[in-house]
N, C-alpha and C positions, 0 to 999 in steps of 0.2 A: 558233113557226114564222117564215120567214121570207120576203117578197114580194119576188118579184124584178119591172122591166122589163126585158125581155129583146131592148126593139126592135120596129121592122116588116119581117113577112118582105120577102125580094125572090124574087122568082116569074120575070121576064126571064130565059130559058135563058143567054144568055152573062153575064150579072151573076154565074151562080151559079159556076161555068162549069160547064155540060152545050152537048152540041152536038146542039140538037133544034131544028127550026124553031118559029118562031109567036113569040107575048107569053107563055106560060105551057108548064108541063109537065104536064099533068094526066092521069092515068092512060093513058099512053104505053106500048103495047107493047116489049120486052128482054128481047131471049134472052141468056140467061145459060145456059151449061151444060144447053143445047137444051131449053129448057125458056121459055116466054112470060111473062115476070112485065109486071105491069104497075105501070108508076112513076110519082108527083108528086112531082119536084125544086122544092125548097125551099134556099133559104139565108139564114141567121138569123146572117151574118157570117163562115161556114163553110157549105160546100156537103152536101146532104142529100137522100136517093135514098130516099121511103116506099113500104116496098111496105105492103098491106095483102091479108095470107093465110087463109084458111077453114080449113086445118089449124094445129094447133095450133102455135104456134112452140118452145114448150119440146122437142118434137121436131126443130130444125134442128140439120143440120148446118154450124154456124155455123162454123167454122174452114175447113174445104171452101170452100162457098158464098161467103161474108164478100169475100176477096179477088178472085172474079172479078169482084164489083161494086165493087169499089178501085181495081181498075186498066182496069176497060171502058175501051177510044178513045173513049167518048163524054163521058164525064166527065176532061177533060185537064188537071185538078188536082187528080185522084182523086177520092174522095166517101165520104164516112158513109152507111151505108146502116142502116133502121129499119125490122125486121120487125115487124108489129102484128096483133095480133086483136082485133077487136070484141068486147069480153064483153057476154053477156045482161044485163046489167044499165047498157050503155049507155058502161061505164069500157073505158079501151083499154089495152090488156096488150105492152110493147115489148120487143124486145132488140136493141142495138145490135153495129155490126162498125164501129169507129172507124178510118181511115186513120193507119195509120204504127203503128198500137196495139193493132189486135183487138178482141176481146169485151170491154167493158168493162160493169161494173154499173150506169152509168147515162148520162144524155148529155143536159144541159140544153138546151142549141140542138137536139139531137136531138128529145127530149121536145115542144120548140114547134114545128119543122116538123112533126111526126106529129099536132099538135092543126091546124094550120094546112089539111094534105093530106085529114085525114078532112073537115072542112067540106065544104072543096073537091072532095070526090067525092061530097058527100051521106051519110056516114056517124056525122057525130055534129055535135054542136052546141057554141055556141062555147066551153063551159063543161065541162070535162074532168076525172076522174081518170085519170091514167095511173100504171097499174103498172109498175115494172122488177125487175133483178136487186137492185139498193140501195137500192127502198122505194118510198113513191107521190109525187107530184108534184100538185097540184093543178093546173089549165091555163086559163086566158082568153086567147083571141083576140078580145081590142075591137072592137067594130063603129063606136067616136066616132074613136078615135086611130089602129088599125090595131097599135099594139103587142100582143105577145104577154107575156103575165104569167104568170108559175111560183109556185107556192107549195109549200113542205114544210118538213118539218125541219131544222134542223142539229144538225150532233155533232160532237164533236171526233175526228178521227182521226190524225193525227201533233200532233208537237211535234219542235222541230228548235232548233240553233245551229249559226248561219254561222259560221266559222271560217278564212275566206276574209281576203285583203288588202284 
């Protein structure tokens, strides 16, 4: 396997850029598609919108949904948005809608705002697995440095030659 540092979040709304008042975004009311979600923006060097939902997520309609949290006026360099469930067992279960890109199987800076947001709403502690669509991620949010640490696999999946000038 392999450890990543992955950095310290930044939580300041225009660092991330989201346009919310205050020092932080922490479960923030947004209506999306008239409907109240509640959000903690996170940015891990790229901008991050976690919701954290009670139905199941493998039920979204993520293509739908996905893009009106992409292009909200509030987030004015668009934003990755990270739907999560708490599992009974403590482990948080993600699927991500990437800016410019869609649904994607997995989303490292992703993966560490959603370990970062659960803290910070009270939903888990700072030591994580997270589930996605391309496998699990192990997660530390340091309490000495403030870095976020990832851990999981590698694999090989392409092999390429540049043929370029």
């Amino acid at each position: 396997s392999v450890r990543v540092d992955m950095g310290a979040a930044i939580l300041l709304p225009r660092d991330i850029p989201a346009d919310f008042e205050g020092d932080s975004v922490v479960g923030a009311p947004l209506v999306v598609d008239e409907r109240v979600y509640h959000v903690t923006c996170v940015s891990m060097g790229n901008p991050h919108c976690v919701i954290f939902l009670s139905e199941d997520i493998d039920s979204l309609d993520l293509a739908r949904i996905g893009p009106k949290f992409e292009h909200h006026p509030l987030f004015p360099a668009r934003i990755n948005t990270e739907f999560v469930n708490i599992q009974s067992d403590g482990s948080l279960k993600m699927r991500v809608w990437e800016r410019g890109a869609g649904e994607t199987l997995a989303c490292g800076t992703g993966a560490c705002a959603s370990i970062v947001a659960a803290v910070m709403t009270g939903r888990a502690d700072r030591h994580v697995v997270m589930d996605l669509l391309g496998g699990s991620l192990t997660l530390d949010w340091s309490p000495d440095d403030g870095h976020v640490y990832q851990e999981g696999t590698a694999q090989f999946v392409f092999d390429g030659e540049w043929l370029g000038e």
